[in-house]
VOGU-3710 file (C-alpha; in Angstrom, 3 decimals, decimal comma):
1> xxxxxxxxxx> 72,676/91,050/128,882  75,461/93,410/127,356  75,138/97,226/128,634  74,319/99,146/125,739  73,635/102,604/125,397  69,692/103,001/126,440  67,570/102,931/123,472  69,199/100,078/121,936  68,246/96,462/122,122  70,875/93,901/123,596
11> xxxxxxxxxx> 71,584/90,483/123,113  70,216/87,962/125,699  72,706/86,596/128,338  72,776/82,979/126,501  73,944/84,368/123,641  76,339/86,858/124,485  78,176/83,746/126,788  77,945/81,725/123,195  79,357/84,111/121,300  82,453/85,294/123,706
21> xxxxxxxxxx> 83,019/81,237/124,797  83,432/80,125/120,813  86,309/83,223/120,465  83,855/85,092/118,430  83,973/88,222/120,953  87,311/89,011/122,120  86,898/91,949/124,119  88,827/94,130/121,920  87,576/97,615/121,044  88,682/98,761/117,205
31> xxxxxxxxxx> 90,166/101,709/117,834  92,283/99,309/120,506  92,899/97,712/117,083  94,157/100,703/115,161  96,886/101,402/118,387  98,042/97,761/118,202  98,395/97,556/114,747  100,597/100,714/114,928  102,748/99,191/116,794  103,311/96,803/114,706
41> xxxxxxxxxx> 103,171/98,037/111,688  104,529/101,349/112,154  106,507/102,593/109,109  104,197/100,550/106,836  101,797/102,478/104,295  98,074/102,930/106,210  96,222/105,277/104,110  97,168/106,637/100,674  94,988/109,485/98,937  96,503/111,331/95,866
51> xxxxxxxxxx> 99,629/112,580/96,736  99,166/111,822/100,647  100,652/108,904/102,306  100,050/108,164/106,301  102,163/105,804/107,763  100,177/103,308/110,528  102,392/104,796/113,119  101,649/108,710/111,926  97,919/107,363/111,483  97,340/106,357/115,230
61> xxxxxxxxxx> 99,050/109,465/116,033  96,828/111,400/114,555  93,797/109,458/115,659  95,340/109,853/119,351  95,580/113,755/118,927  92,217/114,122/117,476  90,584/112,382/119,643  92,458/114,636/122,650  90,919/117,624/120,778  87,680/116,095/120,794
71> xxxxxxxxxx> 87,832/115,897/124,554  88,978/119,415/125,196  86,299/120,626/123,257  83,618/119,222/125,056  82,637/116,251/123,682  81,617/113,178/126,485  81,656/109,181/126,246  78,690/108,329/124,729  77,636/111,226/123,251  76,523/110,981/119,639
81> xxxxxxxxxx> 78,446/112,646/116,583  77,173/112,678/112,856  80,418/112,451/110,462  79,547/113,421/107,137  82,909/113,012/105,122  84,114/111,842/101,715  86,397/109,281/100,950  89,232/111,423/102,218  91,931/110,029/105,244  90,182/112,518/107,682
91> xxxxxxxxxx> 87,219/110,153/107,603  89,285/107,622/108,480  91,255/109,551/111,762  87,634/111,265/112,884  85,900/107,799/112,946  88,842/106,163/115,016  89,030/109,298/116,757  85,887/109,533/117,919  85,323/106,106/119,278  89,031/106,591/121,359
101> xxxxxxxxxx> 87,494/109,699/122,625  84,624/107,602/123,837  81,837/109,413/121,522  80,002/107,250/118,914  80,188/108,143/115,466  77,094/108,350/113,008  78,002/107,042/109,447  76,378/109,483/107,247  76,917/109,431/103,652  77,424/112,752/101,390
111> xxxxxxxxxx> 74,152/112,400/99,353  71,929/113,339/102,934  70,547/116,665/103,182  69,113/118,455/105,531  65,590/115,989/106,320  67,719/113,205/106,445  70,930/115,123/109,171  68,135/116,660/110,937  66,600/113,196/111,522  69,787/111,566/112,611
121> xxxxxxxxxx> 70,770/114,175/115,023  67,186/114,226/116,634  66,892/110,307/116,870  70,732/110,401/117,826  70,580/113,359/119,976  73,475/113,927/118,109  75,741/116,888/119,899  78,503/117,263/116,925  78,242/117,591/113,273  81,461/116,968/111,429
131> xxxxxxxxxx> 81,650/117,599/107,692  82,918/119,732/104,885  82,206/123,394/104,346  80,104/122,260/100,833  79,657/119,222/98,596  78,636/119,514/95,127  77,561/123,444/95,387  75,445/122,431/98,516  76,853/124,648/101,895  76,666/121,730/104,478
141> xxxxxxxxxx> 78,373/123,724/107,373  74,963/126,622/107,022  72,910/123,264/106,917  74,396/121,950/110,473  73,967/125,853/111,775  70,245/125,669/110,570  69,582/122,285/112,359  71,524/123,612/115,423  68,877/126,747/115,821  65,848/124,040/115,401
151> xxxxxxxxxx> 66,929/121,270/118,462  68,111/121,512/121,406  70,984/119,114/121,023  73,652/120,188/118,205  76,101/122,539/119,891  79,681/121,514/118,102  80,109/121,923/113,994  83,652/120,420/112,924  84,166/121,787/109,726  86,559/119,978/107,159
161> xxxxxxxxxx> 88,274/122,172/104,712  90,373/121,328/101,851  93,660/123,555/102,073  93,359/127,160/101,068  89,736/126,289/101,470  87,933/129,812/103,323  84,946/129,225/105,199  83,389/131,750/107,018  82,724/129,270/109,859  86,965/128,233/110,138
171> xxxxxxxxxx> 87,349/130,284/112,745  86,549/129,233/116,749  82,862/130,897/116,937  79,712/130,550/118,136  76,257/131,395/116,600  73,268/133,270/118,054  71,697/129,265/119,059  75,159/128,352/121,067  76,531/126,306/118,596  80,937/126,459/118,378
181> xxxxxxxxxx> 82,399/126,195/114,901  85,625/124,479/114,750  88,280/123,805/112,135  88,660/120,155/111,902  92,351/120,326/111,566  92,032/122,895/114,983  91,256/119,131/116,963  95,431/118,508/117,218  96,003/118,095/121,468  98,467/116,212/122,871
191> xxxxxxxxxx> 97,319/112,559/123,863  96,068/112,074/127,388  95,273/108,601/129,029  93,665/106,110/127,058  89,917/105,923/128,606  88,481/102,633/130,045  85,799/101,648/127,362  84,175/98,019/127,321  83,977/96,312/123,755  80,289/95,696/124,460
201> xxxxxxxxxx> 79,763/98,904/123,779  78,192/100,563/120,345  81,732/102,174/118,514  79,600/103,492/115,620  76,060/103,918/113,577  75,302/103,010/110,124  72,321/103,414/108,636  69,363/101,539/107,618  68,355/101,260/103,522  65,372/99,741/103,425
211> xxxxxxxxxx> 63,864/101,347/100,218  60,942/103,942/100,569  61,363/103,791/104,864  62,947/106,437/106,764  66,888/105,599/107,655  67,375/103,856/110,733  70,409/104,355/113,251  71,795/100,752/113,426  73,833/100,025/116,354  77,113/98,226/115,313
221> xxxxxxxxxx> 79,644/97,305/118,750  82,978/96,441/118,731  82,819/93,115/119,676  80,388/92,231/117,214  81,928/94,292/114,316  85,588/93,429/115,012  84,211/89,854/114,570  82,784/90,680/111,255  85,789/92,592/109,662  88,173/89,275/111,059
231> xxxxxxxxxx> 85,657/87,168/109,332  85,612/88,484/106,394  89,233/89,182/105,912  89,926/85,545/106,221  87,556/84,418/103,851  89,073/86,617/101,271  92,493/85,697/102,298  93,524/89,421/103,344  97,242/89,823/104,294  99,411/92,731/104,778
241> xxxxxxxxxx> 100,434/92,830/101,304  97,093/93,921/100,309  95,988/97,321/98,916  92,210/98,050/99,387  90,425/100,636/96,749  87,540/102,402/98,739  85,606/103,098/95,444  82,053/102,981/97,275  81,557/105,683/100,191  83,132/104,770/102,772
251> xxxxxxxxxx> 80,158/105,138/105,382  79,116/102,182/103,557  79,343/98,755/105,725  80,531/97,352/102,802  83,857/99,545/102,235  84,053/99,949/106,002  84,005/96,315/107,357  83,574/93,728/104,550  86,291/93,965/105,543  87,180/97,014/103,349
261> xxxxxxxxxx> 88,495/99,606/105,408  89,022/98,665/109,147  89,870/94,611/107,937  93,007/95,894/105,796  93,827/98,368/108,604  93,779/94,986/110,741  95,947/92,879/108,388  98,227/95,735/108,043  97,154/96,053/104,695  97,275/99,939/102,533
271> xxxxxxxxxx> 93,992/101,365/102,207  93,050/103,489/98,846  90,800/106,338/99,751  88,989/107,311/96,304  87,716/110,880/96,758  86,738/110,022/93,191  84,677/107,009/92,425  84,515/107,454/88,616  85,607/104,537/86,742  88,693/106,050/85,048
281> xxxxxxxxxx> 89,976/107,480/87,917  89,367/104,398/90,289  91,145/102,481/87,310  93,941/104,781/87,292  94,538/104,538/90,951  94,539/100,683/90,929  97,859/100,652/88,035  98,898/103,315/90,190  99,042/102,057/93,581  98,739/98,342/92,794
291> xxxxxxxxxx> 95,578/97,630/93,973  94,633/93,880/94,937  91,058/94,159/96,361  88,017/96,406/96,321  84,507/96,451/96,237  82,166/97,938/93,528  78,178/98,030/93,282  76,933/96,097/90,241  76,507/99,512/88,043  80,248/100,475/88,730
301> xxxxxxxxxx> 81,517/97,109/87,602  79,745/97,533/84,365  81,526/100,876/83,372  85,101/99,042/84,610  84,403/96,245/82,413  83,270/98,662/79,477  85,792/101,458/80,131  89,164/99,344/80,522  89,897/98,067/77,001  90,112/101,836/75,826
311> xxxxxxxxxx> 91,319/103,401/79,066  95,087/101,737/79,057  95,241/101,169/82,974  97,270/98,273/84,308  94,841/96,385/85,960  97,290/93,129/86,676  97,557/93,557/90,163  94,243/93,140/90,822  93,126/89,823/92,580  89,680/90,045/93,826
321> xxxxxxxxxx> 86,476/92,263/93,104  83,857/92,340/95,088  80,343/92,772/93,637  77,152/93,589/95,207  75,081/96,075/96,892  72,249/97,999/95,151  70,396/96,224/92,038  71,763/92,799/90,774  74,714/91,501/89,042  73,353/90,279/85,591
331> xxxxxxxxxx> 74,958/86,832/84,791  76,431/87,886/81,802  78,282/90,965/83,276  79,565/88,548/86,005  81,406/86,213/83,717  83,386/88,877/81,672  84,781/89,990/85,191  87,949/87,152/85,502  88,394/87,868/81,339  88,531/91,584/81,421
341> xxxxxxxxxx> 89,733/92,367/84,977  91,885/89,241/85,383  90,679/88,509/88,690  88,395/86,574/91,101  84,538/87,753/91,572  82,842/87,175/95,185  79,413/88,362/94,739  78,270/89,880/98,010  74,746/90,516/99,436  74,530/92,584/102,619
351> xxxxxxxxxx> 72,586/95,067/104,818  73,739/97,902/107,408  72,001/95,627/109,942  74,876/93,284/109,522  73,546/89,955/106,926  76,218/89,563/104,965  76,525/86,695/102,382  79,387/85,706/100,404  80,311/83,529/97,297  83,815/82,087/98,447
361> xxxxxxxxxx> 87,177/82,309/96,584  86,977/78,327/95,817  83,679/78,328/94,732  82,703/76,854/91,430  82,209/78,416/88,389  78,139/78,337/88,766  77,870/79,647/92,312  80,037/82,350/91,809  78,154/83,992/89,171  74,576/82,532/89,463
371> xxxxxxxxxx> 74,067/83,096/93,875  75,100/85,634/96,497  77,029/82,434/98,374  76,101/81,485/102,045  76,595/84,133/104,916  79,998/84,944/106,460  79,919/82,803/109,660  78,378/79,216/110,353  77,079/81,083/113,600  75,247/82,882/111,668
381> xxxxxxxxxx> 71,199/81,594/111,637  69,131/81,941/108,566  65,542/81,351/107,668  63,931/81,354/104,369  60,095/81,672/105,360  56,263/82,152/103,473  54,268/85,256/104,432  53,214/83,070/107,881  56,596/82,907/108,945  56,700/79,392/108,068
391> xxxxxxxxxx> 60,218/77,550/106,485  60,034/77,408/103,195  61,614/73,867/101,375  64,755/74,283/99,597  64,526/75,434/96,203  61,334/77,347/96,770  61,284/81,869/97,165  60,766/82,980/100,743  61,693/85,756/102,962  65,550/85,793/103,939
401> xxxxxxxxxx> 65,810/86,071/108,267  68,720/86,314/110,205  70,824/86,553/113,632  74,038/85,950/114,611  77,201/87,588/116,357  77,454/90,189/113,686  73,915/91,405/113,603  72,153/93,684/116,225  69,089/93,106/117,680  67,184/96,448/116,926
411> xxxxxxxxxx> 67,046/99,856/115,922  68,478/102,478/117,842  65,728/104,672/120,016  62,786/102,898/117,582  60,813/100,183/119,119  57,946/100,497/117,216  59,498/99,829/114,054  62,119/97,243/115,971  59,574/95,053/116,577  58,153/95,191/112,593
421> xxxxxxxxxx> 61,634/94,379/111,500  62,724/91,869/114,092  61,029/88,979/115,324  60,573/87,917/119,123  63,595/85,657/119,212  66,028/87,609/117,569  65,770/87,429/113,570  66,360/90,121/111,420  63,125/90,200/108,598  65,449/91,707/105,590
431> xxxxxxxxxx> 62,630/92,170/103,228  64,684/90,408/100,653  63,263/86,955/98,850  65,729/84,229/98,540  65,814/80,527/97,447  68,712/78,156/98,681  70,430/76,098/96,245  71,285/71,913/97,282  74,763/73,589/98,249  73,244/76,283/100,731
441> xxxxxxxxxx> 73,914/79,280/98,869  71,351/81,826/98,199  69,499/83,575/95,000  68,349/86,790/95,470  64,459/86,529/93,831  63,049/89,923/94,570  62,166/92,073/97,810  58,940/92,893/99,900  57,450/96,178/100,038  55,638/95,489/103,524
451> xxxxx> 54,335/97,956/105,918  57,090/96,230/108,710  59,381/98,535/107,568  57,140/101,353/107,272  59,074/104,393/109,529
//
C-alpha cells in the first residue's frame, strides 16, 4: 500500500502494482514537472495576466525561490497550507511552491468565508493561510487572524497584495495568539537543494461539492494527478502551441488539471490567468492573446454565445470549449457553440474526487451535444447501479460509481463519511444518476440527495 499522509485512505498493493506496471504512474512529482519543463521550454511564454508575462524559465525560478522562503519561514514537509488566491500568476508559483517545499497545498476557492477556512484548517490542521488582504469588501487577512486565536494550529498568514496595496498586516509581525504575518512577495530566498519527495505522496487538496454536505478535503497525489492532466491533454490534442483561458477559478479541478492549468504547463503550452471571469473581458482576452482552449460552466457559455455578436472580439483562434460543471448544458445552447464560437464542444462531467467524463474531439454530432462522453481512461471502472447496489441494464437511470488511477480512495481525516461515500472495494458513490447509451457514453438524469453524503 502507498504511504500516504495518516488520515487518508490508500490504494491496495494490487492496484498500485497495476497502475505503475501499465505506465500509468511514473514516479514523477508535478512540481518535478514544472523544473523539467523549464528546462525545456525556457524563454517560452508560461503565464500571461494583463500586462504580465512569465517566461517558463523565470516561472520555475520563482517557484524555486518561493518555495526557499517557505522553508526559512518555518514551514515542514507535510504540513498543511490553505491557499486562497484568485486567478492571478501568484496562485500559480504558491501552489508549485508549496509542494517543492514539501508542504501540501489546500485548494480553496475565493467565495469561502470564515465557517468554511475555519473548517479546512481544523480538518487540515492547516499551519499557513495564504491569501489576499480582502476580496470583494470582505478583509480575509483579519479572517485568518480570527481563526488563528480560535485553534491551536494556524501560526503563518501569507498575505497577497496587489502593488501599492497597504495592509496593516504587510509587515513581518506577530499577533497576541503567535501567529507571523508575512508579505507574500517577502517569500524570495535563494534556492537550496531540491528535497527527496516520493510521487506517492498527496501534492495538493481540493475540495468536495457535494450539494447541501459540508466540503471535504480530497486527497489528490502526484502520481495519480500527473496521470490525469497527461490524460486529458492527449485526448484534447494539447501541444505547445496552445493558449489556455483560466475563466473558472482556478482551485477548480477542472481549470487546474482537465488538463487546464498544470496539462498546458506540461505541453509547454501559455496559460491565461483571468482575474476577471466576466464574459466580455474573458472574450477580450481570447482576440487578445489568441486563445485556443478553455473551459466554461454551462451558465458562462450562455452569456459568450449571447454576448459575442455585439461585443466585436476575434474569437477565430479558438479551437475547443469545454463545457460542464455546475447545472446542465441545454441541447439547444450546445449546438449554437461550433456556429457562434467557431469551435469544437467536449462536454465534460467531473467531481473534485477525480470522475471525469469526456465527449471526444471525433465524436459524432449526437454524442457531443446529447451525453457527457465516457470517462478519461479505459482504466477507469464504472458502475451504473439501483438503490441495492445492483447493475442497472443499459439504457435504464442508476447511480454513477467509480475507481480508477485518477480517483482517491477516501476523504481526508473523515472515515465516517468515507465509508458513506465509498464502497468496500474501492468505488466512488457520486450521487449523480446516469444512463449509458449502446456507445458507452453517459446522460446525466438527475442526482441523489442521500444521507451518504450527509457531513
Amino acid at each position: 500500500m502507498t504511504s500516504l499522509l495518516d488520515g487518508c485512505t490508500p490504494w491496495p498493493a494490487e492496484f498500485v502494482d497495476r497502475y505503475r506496471a501499465a505506465g500509468l504512474w511514473r514516479g514523477d512529482t508535478l512540481d518535478d514537472l514544472l523544473r523539467d519543463r523549464s528546462l525545456r521550454y525556457g524563454p517560452r511564454t508560461a503565464l500571461v495576466h494583463g500586462g504580465t508575462r512569465l517566461t517558463y524559465a523565470r516561472l520555475n525560478r520563482s517557484v524555486d525561490r518561493m518555495a526557499a522562503g517557505f522553508r526559512l519561514r518555518g514551514l515542514r514537509p507535510g504540513q498543511r497550507v490553505v491557499v486562497q488566491l484568485p486567478n492571478v500568476p501568484e496562485f500559480v508559483i504558491t501552489v508549485f511552491a508549496l509542494m517543492r517545499a514539501g508542504a501540501v497545498p489546500v485548494l480553496c476557492p475565493m467565495t469561502h468565508r470564515a465557517a468554511e477556512v475555519s473548517h479546512f484548517v481544523r480538518v487540515g490542521q492547516a499551519v499557513g493561510y495564504v491569501g489576499p488582504r480582502a476580496h470583494q469588501g470582505f478583509d480575509l487577512t483579519a479572517m485568518a487572524a480570527d481563526i488563528a486565536a480560535q485553534g491551536p494550529f494556524l501560526r503563518r498568514v501569507f498575505t497577497f497584495e496587489a502593488p501599492g496595496e497597504y495592509s496593516p498586516y504587510g509587515g513581518f509581525t506577530v499577533d497576541s495568539a503567535g501567529c507571523q504575518y508575512y508579505p507574500l512577495g517577502s517569500l524570495d530566498s535563494p534556492p537550496d537543494r531540491p528535497l527527496a519527495r516520493s510521487a506517492d505522496q498527496v501534492a495538493f487538496f481540493l475540495l468536495s461539492g457535494v450539494a447541501g454536505a459540508e466540503p471535504a478535503l480530497v486527497p489528490r497525489t502526484h502520481d495519480a494527478y500527473a496521470y490525469q492532466v497527461r490524460a486529458a491533454a492527449e485526448l484534447v490534442s494539447l501541444t505547445e502551441d496552445d493558449v489556455y483561458l483560466a475563466a473558472l477559478p482556478a482551485a477548480s479541478d477542472f481549470v487546474f488539471g482537465c488538463p487546464g492549468i498544470v496539462g498546458t504547463l506540461s505541453v509547454g503550452g501559455t496559460v491565461v490567468m483571468a482575474e476577471d471571469a466576466g464574459a466580455a473581458a474573458c472574450l477580450a482576452a481570447v482576440g487578445r492573446e489568441r486563445v485556443t482552449v478553455t473551459f466554461l460552466e454551462p451558465g458562462d457559455a450562455r452569456l459568450w454565445l449571447d454576448l459575442l455578436p455585439s461585443a466585436q472580439a476575434d474569437v477565430s483562434s479558438l479551437r475547443l470549449a469545454q463545457i460542464g460543471g455546475v447545472g446542465s448544458l441545454e441541447r439547444a445552447t450546445a449546438a449554437r457553440v461550433g456556429p457562434v464560437l467557431g469551435c469544437g464542444l467536449q462536454q465534460v462531467f467531473g467531481t473534485a474526487e477525480g470522475v471525469l467524463t469526456l465527449t471526444r474531439p471525433a465524436d459524432p454530432d449526437e454524442t457531443v451535444l446529447g451525453t457527457r462522453g465516457r470517462p478519461l481512461s479505459p482504466d477507469v471502472e464504472i458502475r451504473v447501479v439501483d438503490a441495492d447496489g445492483q447493475d442497472v441494464p443499459e439504457g435504464v437511470s442508476g447511480e454513477l460509481l467509480a475507481r480508477g488511477p485518477h480517483l482517491p480512495r477516501g476523504y481526508y481525516r473523515a472515515p465516517d463519511r468515507t465509508a458513506r461515500a465509498f464502497t468496500p472495494d474501492g468505488y466512488l458513490r457520486t450521487g449523480t444518476l446516469v444512463r449509458r447509451t449502446p456507445a458507452g457514453d453517459l446522460v446525466v438524469t438527475g442526482h441523489l440527495t442521500d444521507v451518504r453524503f450527509a457531513p
